[in-house]
Each structure stands twice: as structure tokens, then as C-alpha cells.
LUMPA-826119 format. One record per residue (C-alpha): residue number from 1; residue in one letter; z, y, x. Coordinates in nm, 4 decimals. Layout:
MIMI  nr  rest  up  north  east
MIMI  NUM  A  Z  Y  X
...
END
This chain:
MIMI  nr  rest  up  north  east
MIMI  1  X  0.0000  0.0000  0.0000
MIMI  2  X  -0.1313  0.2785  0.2818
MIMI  3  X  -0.1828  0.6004  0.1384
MIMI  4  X  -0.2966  0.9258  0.3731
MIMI  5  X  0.0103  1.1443  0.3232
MIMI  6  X  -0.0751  1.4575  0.5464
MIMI  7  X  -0.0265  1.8067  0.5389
MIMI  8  X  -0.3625  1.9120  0.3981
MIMI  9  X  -0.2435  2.0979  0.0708
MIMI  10  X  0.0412  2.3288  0.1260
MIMI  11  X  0.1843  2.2917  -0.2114
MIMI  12  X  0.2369  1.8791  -0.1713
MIMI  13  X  0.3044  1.9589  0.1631
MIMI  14  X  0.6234  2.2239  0.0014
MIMI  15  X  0.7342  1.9592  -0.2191
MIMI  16  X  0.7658  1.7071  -0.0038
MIMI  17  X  0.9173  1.9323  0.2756
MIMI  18  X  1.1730  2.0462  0.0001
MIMI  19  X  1.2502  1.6446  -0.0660
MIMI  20  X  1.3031  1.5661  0.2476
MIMI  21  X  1.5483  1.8026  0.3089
MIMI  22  X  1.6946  1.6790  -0.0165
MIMI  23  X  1.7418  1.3372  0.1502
MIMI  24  X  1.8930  1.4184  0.5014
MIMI  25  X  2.0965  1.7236  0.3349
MIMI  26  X  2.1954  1.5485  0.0206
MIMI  27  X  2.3364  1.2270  0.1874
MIMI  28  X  2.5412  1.4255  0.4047
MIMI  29  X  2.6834  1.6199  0.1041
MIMI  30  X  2.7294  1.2928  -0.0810
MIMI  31  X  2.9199  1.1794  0.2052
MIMI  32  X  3.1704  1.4549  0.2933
MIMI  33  X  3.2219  1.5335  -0.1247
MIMI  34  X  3.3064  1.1700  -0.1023
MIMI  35  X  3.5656  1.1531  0.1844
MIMI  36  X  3.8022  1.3608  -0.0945
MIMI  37  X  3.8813  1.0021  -0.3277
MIMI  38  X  3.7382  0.7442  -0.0202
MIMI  39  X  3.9863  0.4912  -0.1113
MIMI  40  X  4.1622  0.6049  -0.3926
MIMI  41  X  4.1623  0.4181  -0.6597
MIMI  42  X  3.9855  0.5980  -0.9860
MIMI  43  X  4.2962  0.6335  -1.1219
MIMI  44  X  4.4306  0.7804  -0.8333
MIMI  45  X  4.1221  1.0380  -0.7818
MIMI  46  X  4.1251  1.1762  -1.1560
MIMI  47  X  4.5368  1.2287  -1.1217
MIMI  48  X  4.4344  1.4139  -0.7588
MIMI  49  X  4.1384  1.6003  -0.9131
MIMI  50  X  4.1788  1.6208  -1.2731
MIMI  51  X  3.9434  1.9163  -1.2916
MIMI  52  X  3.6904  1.7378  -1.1216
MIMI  53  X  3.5715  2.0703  -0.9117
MIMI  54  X  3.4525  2.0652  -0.5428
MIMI  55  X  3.3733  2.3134  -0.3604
MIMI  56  X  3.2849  2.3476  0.0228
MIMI  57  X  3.3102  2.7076  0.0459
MIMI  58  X  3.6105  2.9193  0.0058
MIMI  59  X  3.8466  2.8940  -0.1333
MIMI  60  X  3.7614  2.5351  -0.0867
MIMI  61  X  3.8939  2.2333  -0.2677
MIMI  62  X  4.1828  2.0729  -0.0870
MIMI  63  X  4.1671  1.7057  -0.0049
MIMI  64  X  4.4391  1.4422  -0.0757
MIMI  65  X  4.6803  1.5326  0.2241
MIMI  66  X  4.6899  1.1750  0.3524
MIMI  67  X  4.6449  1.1283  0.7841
MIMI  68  X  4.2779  0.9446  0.7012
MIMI  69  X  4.1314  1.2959  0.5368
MIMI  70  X  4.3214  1.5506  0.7841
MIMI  71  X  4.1406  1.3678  1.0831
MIMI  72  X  3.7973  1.4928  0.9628
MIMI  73  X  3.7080  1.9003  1.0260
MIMI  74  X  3.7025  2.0851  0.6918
MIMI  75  X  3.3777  2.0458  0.5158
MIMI  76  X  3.2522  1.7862  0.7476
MIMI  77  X  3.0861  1.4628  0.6861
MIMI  78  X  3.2219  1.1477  0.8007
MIMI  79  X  3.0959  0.8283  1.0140
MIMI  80  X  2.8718  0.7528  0.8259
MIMI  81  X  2.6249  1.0319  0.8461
MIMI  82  X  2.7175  1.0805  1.2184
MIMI  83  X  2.5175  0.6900  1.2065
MIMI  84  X  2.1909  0.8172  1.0668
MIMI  85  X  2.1966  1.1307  1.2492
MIMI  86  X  2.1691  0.8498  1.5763
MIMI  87  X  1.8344  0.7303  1.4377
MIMI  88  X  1.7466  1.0728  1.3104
MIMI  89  X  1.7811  1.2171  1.6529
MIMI  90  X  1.6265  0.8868  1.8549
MIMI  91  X  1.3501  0.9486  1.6657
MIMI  92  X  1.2895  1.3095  1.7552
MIMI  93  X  1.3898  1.2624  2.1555
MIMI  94  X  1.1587  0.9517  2.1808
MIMI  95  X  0.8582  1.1617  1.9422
MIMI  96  X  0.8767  1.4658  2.0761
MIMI  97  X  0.8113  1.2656  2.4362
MIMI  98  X  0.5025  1.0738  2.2726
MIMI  99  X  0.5385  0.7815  2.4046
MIMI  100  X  0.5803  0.4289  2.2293
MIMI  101  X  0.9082  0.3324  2.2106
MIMI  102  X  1.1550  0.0754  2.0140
MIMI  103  X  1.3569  0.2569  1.8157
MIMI  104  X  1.5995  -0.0239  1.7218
MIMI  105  X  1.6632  -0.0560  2.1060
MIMI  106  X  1.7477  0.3476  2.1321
MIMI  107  X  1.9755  0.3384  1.8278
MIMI  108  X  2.1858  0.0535  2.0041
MIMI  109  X  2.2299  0.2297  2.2989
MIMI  110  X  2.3067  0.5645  2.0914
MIMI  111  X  2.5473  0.3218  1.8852
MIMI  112  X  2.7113  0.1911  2.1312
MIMI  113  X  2.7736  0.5734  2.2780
MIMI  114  X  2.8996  0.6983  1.9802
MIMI  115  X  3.1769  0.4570  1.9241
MIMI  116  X  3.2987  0.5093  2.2759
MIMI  117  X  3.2529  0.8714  2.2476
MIMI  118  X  3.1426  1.0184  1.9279
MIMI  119  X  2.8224  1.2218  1.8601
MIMI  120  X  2.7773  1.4149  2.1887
MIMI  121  X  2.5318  1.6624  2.0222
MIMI  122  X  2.8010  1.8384  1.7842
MIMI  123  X  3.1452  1.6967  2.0639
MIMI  124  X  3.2315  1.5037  1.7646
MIMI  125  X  3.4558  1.2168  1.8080
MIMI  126  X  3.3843  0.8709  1.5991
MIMI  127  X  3.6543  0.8742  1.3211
MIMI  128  X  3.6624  0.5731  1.0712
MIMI  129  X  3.4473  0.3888  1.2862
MIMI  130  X  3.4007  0.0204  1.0499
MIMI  131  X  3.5323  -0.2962  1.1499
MIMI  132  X  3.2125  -0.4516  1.1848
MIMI  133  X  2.9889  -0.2085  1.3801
MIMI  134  X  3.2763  -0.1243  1.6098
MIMI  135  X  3.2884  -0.5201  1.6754
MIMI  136  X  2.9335  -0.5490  1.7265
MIMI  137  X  2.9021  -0.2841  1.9778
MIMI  138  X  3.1750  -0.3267  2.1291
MIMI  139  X  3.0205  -0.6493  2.2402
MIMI  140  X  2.9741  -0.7397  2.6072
MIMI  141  X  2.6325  -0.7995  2.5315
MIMI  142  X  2.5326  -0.5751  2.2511
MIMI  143  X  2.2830  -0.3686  2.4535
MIMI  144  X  2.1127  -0.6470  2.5735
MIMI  145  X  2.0677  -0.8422  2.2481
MIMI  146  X  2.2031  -0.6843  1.9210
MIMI  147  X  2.0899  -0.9017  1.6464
MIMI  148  X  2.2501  -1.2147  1.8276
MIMI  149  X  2.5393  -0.9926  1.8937
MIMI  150  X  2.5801  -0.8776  1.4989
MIMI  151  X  2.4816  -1.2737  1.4248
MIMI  152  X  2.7603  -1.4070  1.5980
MIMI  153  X  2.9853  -1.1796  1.4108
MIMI  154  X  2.8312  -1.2810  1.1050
MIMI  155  X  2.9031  -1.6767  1.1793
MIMI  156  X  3.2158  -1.6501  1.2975
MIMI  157  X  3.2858  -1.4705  1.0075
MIMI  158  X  3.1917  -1.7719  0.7563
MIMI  159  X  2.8087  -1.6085  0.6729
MIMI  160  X  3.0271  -1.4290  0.3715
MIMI  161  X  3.0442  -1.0930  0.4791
MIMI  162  X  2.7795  -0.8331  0.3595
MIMI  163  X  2.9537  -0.4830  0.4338
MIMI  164  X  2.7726  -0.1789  0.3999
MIMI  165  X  2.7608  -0.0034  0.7029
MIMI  166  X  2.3868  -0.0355  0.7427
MIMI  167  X  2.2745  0.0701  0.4403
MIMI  168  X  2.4213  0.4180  0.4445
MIMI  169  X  2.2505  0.4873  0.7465
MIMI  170  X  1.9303  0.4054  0.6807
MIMI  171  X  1.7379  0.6908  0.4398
MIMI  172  X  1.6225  0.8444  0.7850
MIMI  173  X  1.3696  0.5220  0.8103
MIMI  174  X  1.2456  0.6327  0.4461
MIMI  175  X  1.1697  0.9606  0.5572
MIMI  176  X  1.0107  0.8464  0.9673
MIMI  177  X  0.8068  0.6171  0.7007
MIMI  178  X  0.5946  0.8711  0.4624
MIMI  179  X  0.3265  0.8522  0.7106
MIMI  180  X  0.3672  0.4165  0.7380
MIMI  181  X  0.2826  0.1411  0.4921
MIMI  182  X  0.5289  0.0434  0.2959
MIMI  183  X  0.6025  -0.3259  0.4737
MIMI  184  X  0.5981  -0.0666  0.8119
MIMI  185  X  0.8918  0.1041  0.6683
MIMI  186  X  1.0555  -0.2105  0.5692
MIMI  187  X  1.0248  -0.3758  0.8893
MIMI  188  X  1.1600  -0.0778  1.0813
MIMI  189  X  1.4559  -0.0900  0.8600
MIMI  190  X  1.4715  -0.4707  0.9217
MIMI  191  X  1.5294  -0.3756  1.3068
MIMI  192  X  1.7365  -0.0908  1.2700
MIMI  193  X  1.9582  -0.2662  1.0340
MIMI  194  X  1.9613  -0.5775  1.2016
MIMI  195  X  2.1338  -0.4307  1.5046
MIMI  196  X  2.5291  -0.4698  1.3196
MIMI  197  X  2.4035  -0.6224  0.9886
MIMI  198  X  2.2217  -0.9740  0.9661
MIMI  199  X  2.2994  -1.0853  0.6264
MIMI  200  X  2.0004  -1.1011  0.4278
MIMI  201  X  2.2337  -0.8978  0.1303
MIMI  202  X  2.2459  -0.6208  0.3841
MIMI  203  X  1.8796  -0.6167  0.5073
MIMI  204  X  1.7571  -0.5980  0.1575
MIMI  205  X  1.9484  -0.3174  0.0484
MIMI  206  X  1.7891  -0.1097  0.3404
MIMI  207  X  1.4664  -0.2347  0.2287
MIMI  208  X  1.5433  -0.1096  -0.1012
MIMI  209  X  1.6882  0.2046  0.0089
MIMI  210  X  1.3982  0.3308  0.2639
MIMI  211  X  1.1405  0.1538  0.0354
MIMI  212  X  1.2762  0.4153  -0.2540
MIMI  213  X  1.2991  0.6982  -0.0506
MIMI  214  X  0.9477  0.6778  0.0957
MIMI  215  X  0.8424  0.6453  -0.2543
MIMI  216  X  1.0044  0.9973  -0.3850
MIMI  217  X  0.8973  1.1516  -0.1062
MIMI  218  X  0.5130  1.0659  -0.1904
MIMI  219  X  0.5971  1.1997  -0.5256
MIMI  220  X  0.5418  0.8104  -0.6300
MIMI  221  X  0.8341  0.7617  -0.8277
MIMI  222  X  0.8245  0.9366  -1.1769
MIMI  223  X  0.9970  0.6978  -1.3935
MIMI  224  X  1.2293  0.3930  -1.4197
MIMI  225  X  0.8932  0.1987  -1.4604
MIMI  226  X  0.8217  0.3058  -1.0712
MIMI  227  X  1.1604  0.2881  -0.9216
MIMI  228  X  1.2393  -0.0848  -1.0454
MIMI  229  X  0.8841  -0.2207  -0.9485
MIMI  230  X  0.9784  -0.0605  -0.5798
MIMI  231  X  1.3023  -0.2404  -0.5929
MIMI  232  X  1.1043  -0.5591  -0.6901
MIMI  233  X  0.8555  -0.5160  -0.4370
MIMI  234  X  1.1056  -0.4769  -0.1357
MIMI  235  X  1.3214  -0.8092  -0.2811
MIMI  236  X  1.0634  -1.0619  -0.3341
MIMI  237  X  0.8893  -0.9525  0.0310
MIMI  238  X  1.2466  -0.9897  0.2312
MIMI  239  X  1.2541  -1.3473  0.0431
MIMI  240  X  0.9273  -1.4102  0.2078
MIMI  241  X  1.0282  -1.3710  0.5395
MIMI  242  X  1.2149  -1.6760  0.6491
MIMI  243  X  1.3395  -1.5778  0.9962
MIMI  244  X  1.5059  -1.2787  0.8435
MIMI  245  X  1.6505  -1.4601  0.5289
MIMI  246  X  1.8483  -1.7040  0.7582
MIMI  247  X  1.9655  -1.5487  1.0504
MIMI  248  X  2.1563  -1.8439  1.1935
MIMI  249  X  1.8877  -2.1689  1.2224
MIMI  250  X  2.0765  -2.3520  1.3987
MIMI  251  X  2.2565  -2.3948  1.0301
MIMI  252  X  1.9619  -2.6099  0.9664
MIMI  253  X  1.9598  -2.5022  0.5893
MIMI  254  X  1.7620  -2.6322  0.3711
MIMI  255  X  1.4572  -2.3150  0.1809
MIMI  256  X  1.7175  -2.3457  -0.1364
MIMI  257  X  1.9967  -2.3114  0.0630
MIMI  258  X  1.8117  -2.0517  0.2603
MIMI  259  X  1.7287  -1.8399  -0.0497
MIMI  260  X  2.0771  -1.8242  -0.1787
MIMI  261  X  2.1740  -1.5564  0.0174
MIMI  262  X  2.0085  -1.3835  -0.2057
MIMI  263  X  2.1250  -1.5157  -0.5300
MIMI  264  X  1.9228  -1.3424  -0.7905
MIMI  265  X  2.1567  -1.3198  -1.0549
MIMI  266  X  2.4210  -1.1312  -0.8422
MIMI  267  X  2.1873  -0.9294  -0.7013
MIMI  268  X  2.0990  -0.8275  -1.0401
MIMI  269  X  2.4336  -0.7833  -1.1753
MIMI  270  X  2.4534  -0.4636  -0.9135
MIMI  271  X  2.1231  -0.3306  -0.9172
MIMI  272  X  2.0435  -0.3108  -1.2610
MIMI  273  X  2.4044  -0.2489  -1.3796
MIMI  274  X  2.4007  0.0341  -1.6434
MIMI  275  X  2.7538  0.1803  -1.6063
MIMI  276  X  2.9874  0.2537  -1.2725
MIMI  277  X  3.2146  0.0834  -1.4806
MIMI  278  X  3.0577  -0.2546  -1.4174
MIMI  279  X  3.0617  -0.2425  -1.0723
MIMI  280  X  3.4162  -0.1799  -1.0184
MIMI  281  X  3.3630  0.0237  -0.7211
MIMI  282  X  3.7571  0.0711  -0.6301
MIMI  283  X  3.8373  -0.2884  -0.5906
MIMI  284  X  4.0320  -0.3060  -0.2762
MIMI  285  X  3.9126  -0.5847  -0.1876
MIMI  286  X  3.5665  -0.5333  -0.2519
MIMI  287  X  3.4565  -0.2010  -0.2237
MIMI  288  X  3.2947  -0.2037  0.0912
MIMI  289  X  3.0705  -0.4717  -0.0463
MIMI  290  X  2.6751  -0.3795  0.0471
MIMI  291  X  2.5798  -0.4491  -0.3350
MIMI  292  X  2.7897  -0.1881  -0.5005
MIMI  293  X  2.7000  0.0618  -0.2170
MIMI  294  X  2.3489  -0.0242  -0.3843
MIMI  295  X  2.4258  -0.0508  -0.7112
MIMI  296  X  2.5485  0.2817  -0.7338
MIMI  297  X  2.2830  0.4577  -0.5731
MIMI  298  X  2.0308  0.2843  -0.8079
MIMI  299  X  2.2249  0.3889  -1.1251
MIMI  300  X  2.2613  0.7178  -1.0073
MIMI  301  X  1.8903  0.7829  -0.9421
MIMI  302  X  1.8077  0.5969  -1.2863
MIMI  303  X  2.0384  0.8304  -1.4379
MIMI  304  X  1.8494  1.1301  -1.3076
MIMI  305  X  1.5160  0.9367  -1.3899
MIMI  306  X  1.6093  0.9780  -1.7370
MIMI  307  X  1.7576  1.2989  -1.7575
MIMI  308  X  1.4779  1.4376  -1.6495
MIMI  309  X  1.1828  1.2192  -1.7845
MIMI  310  X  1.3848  1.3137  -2.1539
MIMI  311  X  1.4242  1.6548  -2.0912
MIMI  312  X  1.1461  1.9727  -2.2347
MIMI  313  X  1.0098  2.1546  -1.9303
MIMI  314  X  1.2658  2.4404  -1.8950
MIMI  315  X  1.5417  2.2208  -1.9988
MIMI  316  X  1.4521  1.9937  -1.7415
MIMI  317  X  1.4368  2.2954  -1.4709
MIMI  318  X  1.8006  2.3748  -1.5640
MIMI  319  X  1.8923  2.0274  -1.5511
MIMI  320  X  1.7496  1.9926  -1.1860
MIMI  321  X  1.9482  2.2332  -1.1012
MIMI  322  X  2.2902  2.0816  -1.2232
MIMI  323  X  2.2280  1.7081  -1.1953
MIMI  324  X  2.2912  1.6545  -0.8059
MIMI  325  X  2.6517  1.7800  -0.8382
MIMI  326  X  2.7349  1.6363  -1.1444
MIMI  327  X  2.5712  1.3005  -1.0805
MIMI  328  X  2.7791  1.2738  -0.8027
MIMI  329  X  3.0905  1.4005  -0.9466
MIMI  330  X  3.0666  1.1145  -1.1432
MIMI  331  X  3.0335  0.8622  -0.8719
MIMI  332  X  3.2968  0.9412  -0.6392
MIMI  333  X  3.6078  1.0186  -0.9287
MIMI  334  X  3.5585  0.6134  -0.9192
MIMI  335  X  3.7193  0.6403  -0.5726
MIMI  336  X  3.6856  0.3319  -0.3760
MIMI  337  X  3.4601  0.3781  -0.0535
MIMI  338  X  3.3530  0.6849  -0.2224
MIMI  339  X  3.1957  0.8733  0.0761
MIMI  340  X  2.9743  0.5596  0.1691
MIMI  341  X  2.8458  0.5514  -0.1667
MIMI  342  X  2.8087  0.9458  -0.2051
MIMI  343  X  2.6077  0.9539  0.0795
MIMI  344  X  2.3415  0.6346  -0.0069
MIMI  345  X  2.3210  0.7941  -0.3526
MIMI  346  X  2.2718  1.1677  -0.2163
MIMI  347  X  2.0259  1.0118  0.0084
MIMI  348  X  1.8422  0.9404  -0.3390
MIMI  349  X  1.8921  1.1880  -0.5576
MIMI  350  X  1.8234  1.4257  -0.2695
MIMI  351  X  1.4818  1.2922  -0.2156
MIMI  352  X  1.4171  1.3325  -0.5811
MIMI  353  X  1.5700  1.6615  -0.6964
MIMI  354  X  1.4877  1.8150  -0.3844
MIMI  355  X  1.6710  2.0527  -0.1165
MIMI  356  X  1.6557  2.3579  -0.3770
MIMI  357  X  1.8285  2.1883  -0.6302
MIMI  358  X  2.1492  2.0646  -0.4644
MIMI  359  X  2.4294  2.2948  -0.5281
MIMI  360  X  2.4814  2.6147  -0.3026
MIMI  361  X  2.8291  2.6169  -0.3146
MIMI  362  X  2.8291  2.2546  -0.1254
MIMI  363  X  2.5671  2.2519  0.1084
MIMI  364  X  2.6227  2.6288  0.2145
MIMI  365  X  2.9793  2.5555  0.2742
MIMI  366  X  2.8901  2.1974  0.4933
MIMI  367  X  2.9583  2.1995  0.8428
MIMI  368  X  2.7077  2.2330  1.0838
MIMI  369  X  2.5060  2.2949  0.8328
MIMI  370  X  2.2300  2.5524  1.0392
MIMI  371  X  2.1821  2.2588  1.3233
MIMI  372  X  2.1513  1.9848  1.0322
MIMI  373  X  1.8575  2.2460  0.9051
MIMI  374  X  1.7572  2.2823  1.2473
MIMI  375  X  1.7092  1.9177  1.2857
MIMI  376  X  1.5929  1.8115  0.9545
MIMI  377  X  1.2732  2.0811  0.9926
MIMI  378  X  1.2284  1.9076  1.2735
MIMI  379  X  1.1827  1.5935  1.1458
MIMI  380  X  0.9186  1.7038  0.8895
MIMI  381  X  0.6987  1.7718  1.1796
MIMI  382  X  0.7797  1.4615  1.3709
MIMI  383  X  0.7139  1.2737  1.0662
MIMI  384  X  0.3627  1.4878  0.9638
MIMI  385  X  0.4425  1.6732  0.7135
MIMI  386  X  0.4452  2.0084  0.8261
MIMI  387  X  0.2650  2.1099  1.1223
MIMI  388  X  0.4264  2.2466  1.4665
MIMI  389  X  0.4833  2.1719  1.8268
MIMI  390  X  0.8118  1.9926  1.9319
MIMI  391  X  0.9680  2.0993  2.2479
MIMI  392  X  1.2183  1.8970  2.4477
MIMI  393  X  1.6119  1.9978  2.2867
MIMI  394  X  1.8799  1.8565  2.5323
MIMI  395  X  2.1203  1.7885  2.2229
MIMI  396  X  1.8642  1.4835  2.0973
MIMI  397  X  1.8946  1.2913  2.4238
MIMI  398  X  2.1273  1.0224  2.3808
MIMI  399  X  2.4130  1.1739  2.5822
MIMI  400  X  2.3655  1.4999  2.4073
MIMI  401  X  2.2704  1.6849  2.7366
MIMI  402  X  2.5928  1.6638  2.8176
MIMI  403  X  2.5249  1.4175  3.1053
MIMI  404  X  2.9295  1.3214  3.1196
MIMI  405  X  3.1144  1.0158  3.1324
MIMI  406  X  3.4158  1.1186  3.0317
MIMI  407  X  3.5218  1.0359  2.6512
MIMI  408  X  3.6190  1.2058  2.3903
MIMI  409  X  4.0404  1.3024  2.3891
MIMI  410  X  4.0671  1.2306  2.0365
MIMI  411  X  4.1339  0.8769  1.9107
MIMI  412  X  3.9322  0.7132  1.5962
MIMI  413  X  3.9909  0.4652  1.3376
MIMI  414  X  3.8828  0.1387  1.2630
MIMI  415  X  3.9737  0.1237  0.8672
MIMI  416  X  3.6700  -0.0409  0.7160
MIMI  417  X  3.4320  -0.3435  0.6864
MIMI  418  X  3.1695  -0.1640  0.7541
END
């Protein structure tokens, strides 16, 4: 499914600029309006923030005073942005050279920096850091061979766990893939992902994810009709590809057994769930589970699907310009691993709505918000869309220009499956 996607008219060249800053801006919105219930339970979060108002400028709305919040900056994003800011900026150092490179190789390496040091670009240190990336890199032999590295993990950890660390990092391969095929995209999020996450739960979600944004930002995605033959598209090819639906053969599974990591029905049960309700996203026990991450993304971008697709013309303008903050209002008040799943379903509804329509009183007040800008305009020429020259920026190399060994002062936290 190759389509030319180039910068030859400037009005679908606008749009999808606007879009794409609506992905790499909304998800990191998503994520630090999320950090204010991450774990709560919903209970919990509507007792916190009964008047369900956020706000990241001044006076801003205070978090839950608990020592997991106060270690983040004030209107920052969390972990799991800092992760797809490591692809987004691989991909510009590596593009801007113009040379071929493997960008699931650079993202290791920039991986495997970050959780010793943080994100050297902004001298942020790695807070939150999941249980099972921080395992995987911190490997012995993670730079030399991820996926076995991320497979052993996997094994060792009975072939159950399907965490969602890779998932919310991912909507940066959508956007690198407006210019690709569609099985391109999906196989660059197969490698990227691959490098902490081998279940087959957790590789199809990024399929999913990237195959969906790549979609909105082609302006190929107009109804529910669209969105859940995309979904279906990205499912049944990841169940054609054997090597990645078993990721341990020396199992020696049988193609039944093989498929059942991706059980249809319970894949189904999350990504075609109608209410937030169903998918119990503050189970303690569950929440960091890949599908619900999913789930609620999906529902979320349905939601808007609808609202829109309903909606007369100049009602539907207004509603554009109200939907991204109520939308995910509604998601995170179900507390749980609330900034994970703001920022997958930003990713979305970014990439949809657009930059102009997510709410100025958020993404004026994020942090760092002219160098996220800065970076994301960037990417639109990297990726083709707009037109420009990229010169070399010392902040994209994988030490951040900084060219120092020494690590970061300030300790993180490994609270998560992730």
C-alpha cells in the first residue's frame, strides 16, 4: 500500500505538518497530564481532582504530593516520552548525516545511555525507568544483541509478560514512516520494539500504533470503517510472520501453539472495548499490561472518530477544538498507569486533531516545550514533508554533545513493568 506522500501541495503539506506536530506534541502532553493520577486508583484520582481541571500554566494544577510525582520538574513529561524522543533524535543525527544506518542498533545504544544517565540533550536524569527495559539494558550484552537480550528476559520470565514499555514509545516510527509502505513502517517498529519487548502482544500493538498513525497523517483515516481495517491489517500480517510470533524456537511449539500468543478473543476484548470501564485500567496488578495501553488509545481515537464524523461543520470545528483535553481528561481520572496511556492515546488523537487543536493552556505551559518544537519541525523535513536543509545539532548525537562520562547526580526509579 505505497502512496507518494510529498510536499507538492502546500495545503496537504500544512495539514499534515500540523498532525504531526499533533503526534510528537500530543503524546508528550498525554504523558505529563497523566503523571498527576499514574497509579492512583480511579477512585483515588476523582477524590484528588474532583474538578477534573489541569492546567500546565500558572497557576498550575498541583499534583498528588507523593515522592514518585515531586521527582519529575513541574510540567514535565516522564520516561516515557524521554524513550521516543531516543528514536526521534537517532533518527535526525543519523538523517541529517545521510548515510544508511540501523536505527534499531542506534536506539540501543541511546537506550542503554539513557538509563545510565538520562537524556543528555535536556541533562535530564531517567526517573521511573520500568522494570523490564532497565533489565534489558542493563544487560552485559545488550549492545551487542538486544532481541536475545529482551528474549531471555522474556523466558525466564515464563513467556507471560507483555508490559507496555514499547508501545508508548513508538508513534515516532508512524511519523519516520509517511514517506514508507505500510509493512516498511511495521517492520521498523518490529526492530525498534524488539530491542526490550519480544512478545508477540507487544510487537503488535506497535504495529497497530505506527500503522494508525501513518494512516492519520496521510489523511487516510476518516472513519471507524478506516481505523479498524488498519488495526486488522497490522494483526493478521504480524500473525504471518512466524519468526516474530515465536521469539523463543527452541520452545519447539507447535503453529497453534505458536499463534496463541495472540489469542484473538483477548485481543479483541481490549481493542474493540467500548467503555474505559471494561478495561479496568487501575488494576494493580494489571495495569501495565500492553493491551489496555492499546485498548485505550483505540477507544479514545474511536471516540473522536465519532464525535467528529456526527458533528455539522462548525460544530465539529468547536468540537476539534475541545476534544483533545477532554478526551483525555477522561482517560487518565481512571488512574492506573495513567501517563503511559495518556501519552499512546495523545500520540493518536494528536495525529488526528492536529497541533492547533490541542489545548493552549497545556502545551504552552509543557516543559521544554520551544526545543520539543524545535525538534519536531525538524522531523517534518527529515521525514519529507516540508522542505529544508538539516544541519548537524550537537544535542541529537547520542551523548548529547556533551562528550562526558560522568553520570547524572540524581538517582531514578525502577517502579514499573515496563
Amino acid at each position: 500500500m505505497s502512496h507518494s506522500f510529498g510536499p507538492e501541495h502546500p495545503y496537504k503539506t500544512a495539514i499534515a505538518t500540523d498532525k504531526i506536530f499533533g503526534c510528537i506534541i500530543g503524546s508528550a502532553l498525554g504523558d505529563t497530564i497523566g503523571l498527576y493520577t499514574e497509579f492512583l486508583s480511579k477512585i483515588q484520582s476523582h477524590r484528588r481532582y474532583g474538578d477534573r481541571e489541569f492546567t500546565l500554566l500558572r497557576p498550575r494544577t498541583e499534583p498528588f504530593p507523593d515522592a514518585h510525582r515531586l521527582q519529575f520538574e513541574p510540567c514535565g513529561w516522564t520516561d516515557d516520552t524521554d524513550q521516543a524522543l531516543l528514536i526521534l533524535l537517532a533518527f535526525l543525527d543519523n538523517r541529517m548525516k545521510g548515510t544508511e544506518f540501523n536505527l534499531a542498533q542506534d536506539f540501543a545504544e541511546r537506550l542503554k545511555i539513557w538509563v545510565d544517565k538520562g537524556l543528555p540533550a535536556l541533562n535530564r536524569p531517567a526517573f521511573d525507568i520500568g522494570i523490564n527495559v532497565g533489565a534489558v539494558a542493563g544487560s552485559a550484552h545488550f549492545l551487542r544483541d538486544p532481541v536475545r537480550c529482551a528474549t531471555e528476559r522474556w523466558i525466564n520470565g515464563g513467556r507471560k509478560a507483555a508490559p507496555n514499555g514499547s508501545l508508548v514509545r513508538t508513534h515516532p516510527i508512524g511519523v519516520i514512516g509517511v514517506n514508507l509502505t505500510e509493512e516498511q513502517t511495521w517492520r521498523l517498529s518490529v526492530d525498534l520494539g524488539r530491542t526490550t519487548h519480544v512478545d508477540p502482544r507487544c510487537v503488535v500493538a506497535c504495529c497497530i500504533s505506527v500503522g494508525l498513525v501513518r494512516q492519520l497523517l496521510r489523511g487516510q483515516i476518516k472513519t471507524e470503517k478506516d481505523m479498524d481495517a488498519a488495526i486488522k491489517r497490522a494483526y493478521k500480517w504480524m500473525r504471518e510472520q512466524p519468526d516474530i510470533m515465536n521469539p523463543d524456537p527452541s520452545a519447539d511449539l507447535t503453529g497453534d501453539q505458536i499463534r496463541k500468543h495472540l489469542d484473538g478473543q483477548e485481543f479483541e476484548k481490549h481493542v474493540f472495548a467500548e467503555t474505559l470501564e471494561e478495561l479496568r485500567l487501575d488494576d494493580q496488578l494489571k495495569m501495565g499490561y500492553v493491551y489496555k495501553c492499546l485498548g485505550s488509545a483505540v477507544l479514545l481515537l474511536r471516540r473522536a472518530l465519532r464525535r467528529i464524523s456526527t458533528a455539522p461543520t462548525a460544530v465539529g470545528m468547536v468540537a476539534k477544538a475541545q476534544l483533545f483535553e477532554k478526551l483525555i481528561v477522561q482517560l487518565i481520572m481512571e488512574g492506573g498507569d495513567a501517563d503511559t496511556n495518556g501519552a499512546a492515546a495523545g500520540a493518536l488523537l494528536g495525529a488526528y486533531l492536529g497541533y492547533a487543536n490541542l489545548p493552549s493552556h497545556w502545551k504552552l505551559g509543557l516543559a521544554h516545550n520551544d526545543w520539543l518544537m524545535a525538534k519536531t519541525e525538524r522531523l517534518t523535513i527529515a521525514v519529507g514533508v516540508n522542505k529544508g536543509m538539516l544541519d548537524s545539532e550537537k544535542d541529537e548525537a547520542a551523548d548529547g554533545g556533551k562528550k562526558s562520562k560522568k553520570k547524572f547526580q540524581m538517582p531514578f526509579t525502577r517502579s514499573r513493568c515496563m
